[in-house]
Steps between C-alpha positions, in 0.01 A plus 500: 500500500494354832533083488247345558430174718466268168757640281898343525726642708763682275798297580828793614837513665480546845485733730107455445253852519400332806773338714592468826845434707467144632423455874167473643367434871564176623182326589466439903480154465850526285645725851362224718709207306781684500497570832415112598751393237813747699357301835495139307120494594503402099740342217619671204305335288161615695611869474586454141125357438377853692735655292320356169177581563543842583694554155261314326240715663726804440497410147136477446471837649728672241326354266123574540631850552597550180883501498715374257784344668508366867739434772517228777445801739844400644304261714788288565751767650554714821673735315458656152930488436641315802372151399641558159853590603579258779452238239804621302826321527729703656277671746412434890247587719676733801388689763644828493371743737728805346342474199116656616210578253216769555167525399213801577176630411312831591452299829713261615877443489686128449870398537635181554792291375333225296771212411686618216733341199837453545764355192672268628590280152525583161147586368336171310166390399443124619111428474253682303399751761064531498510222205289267639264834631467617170439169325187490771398859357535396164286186524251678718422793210448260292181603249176485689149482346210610687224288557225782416473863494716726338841416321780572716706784333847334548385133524875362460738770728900596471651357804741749641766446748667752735840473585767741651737657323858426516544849661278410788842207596691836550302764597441436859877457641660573230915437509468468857290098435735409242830290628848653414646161457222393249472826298795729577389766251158536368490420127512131489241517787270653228574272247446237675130670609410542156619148368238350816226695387514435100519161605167500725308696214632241236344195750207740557459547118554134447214396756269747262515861673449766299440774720761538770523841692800581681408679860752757544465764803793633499493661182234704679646520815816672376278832404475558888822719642460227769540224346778650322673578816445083578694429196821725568480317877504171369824584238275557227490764196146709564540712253566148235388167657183556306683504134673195609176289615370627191789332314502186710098440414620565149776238468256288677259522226739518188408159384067566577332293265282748291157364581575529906349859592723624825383802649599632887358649791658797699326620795591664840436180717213319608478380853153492678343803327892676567772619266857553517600780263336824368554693173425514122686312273714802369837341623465192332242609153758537230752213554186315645266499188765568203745231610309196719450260186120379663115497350387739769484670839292463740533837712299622808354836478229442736565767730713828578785316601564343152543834317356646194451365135793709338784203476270345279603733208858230531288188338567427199257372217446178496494444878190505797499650792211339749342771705432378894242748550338252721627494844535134671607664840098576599212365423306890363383433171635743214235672274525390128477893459800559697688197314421630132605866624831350617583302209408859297783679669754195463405543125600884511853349461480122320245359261230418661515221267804340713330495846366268661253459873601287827471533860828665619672198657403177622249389766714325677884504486557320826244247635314753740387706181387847514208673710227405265239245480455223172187684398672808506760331331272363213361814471802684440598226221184526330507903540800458264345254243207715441723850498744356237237311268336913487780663462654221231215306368748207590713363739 
């Protein structure tokens, strides 16, 4: 039976029936501090305060939609993995013009050579990095009870930070950004990685996260001959460099407490309604969902590009696999029709019973956002809720 609006909310792991990545469209008035902030038309402080309400606002959102966990919308960053990594010891901001990234749709082509990370020191972790942005989420889901009309279904939500994975600090330039004279072979450089990264989930943990999802492109990336070709340029293994991410993330979460739920997102890039990479998840599937010791994935298969259902017959029992059936590169809303079809043909090789609905990336990975409106947005958000709770009776 379907749940109802009064009953209680069965309390589950995450990944939730109803999910989605993290990011969401940055309010204008959020664009307009930023942009006054850059020109020191406004403090910090001020953009922080614009920063608030639109998370707060964000929040409420999430919540009168029906879902069971919510993000900050990544409100506070320009970039979805960038704002992370600079913040690691170890790492510095360069501009490296050989080093060129390129984005596409059906339509329109984008390359440019954003700054990129170089290692320059031996990898640390000083401060908490997003502590004091997740605290704000976790105060700001804080239970809620209407003032009239119906109970809201998930009164008290899961706050859920985003994060990138330790394979995102190597993907990009690979040896080529990692100094000789700090790291003259490869293995402490890892070590050192994963030691950074149990160390930020332990703080994470500590500040009361218990959903943390590790943003990971590459591990979809690498199922494009392309991007394979990238990694042999830059002195990396193609045919390997995914095994050894996955055992990086791994080491990384040896010491996971057992109540913090880790899942991670893999998609072909997000850029303005563009992606990067093409291809199913064949390359990756076995080592992928057999070895990488997480709760779930969150995989795109919102389009042609992404590949058919069939490396789904890799998951094991006991894990979910979140369906992003719902584009968030245009604003055309799917049918629930088409959804429930979808998720019947992803069921032709896992239980059905293991899947789980979201749109098939964030809204907004960099601060522009994708070609879509905030309605359109919503909509797409509570197109999930409703498709999961049918197909469930849950989330």
């Amino acid at each position: 039976m379907p749940e109802t609006a009064t009953d209680q909310p069965t309390v589950i792991r995450p990944p939730f029936r109803a999910d989605h990545v993290g990011s969401l469209l940055r309010p204008p008035e959020l664009l307009r501090a930023r942009e006054d902030a850059a020109a020191g038309r406004i403090t910090g402080s001020e953009l922080r305060a614009v920063e608030d309400r639109a998370i707060v606002e964000a929040v409420r959102r999430q919540r009168e939609l029906g879902l069971a966990a919510a993000t900050d919308g990544e409100m506070r960053r320009e970039s979805w993995h960038m704002d992370f990594i600079y913040q690691l010891g170890g790492i510095a901001r360069v501009q490296d013009d050989t080093i060129r990234v390129a984005f596409h749709s059906k339509d329109r082509q984008f390359e440019w050579a954003p700054p990129s990370a170089h290692v320059v020191a031996p990898l640390t972790l000083e401060d908490t990095i997003f502590g004091d942005a997740f605290a704000f989420l976790r105060d700001t889901v804080a239970p809620v009870l209407p003032e009239g009309g119906r109970p809201l279904l998930h009164p008290a939500l899961v706050p859920k930070l985003t994060i990138p994975s330790p394979s995102m600090v190597h993907y990009r330039g690979g040896r080529s950004a990692i100094d000789k004279s700090v790291y003259p072979d490869l293995d402490q450089f890892w070590t050192d990685l994963a030691t950074a990264y149990a160390e930020e989930v332990r703080r994470l943990y500590d500040l009361g996260c218990r959903y943390l999802q590790f943003d990971d492109t590459s591990l979809a990336y690498v199922n494009d001959p392309a991007q394979r070709a990238h990694v042999a340029a830059i002195g990396g293994d193609p045919e390997h460099q995914h095994e050894r991410y996955i055992a990086v993330i791994n080491e990384a979460l040896a010491s996971q407490p057992a109540d913090l739920a880790v899942t991670t997102h893999m998609c072909r890039g997000n850029n303005q309604s563009m992606w990067a990479a093409e291809g199913g998840y064949e390359f990756v599937a076995e080592a992928l969902f057999n070895s990488l010791n997480v709760d779930g994935f969150f995989c795109e298969w919102d389009d042609e590009r992404s590949g058919g259902f069939e490396p789904l017959r890799f998951v094991p029992k006991g894990k979910r696999v979140v369906l992003g059936l719902v584009t968030s590169k245009s604003g055309e809303l799917e049918s629930k029709d088409f959804l429930k079809r979808r998720i019947d043909e992803a069921a032709r090789f896992i239980d059905a019973d293991q899947l789980c609905l979201s749109p098939q990336c964030g809204f907004s990975s960099t601060k522009e956002g994708n070609d879509l409106t905030a309605h359109q947005q919503w909509a797409k958000l509570a197109l999930v809720v409703e498709t999961a709770q049918e197909v469930w009776g849950s989330l």
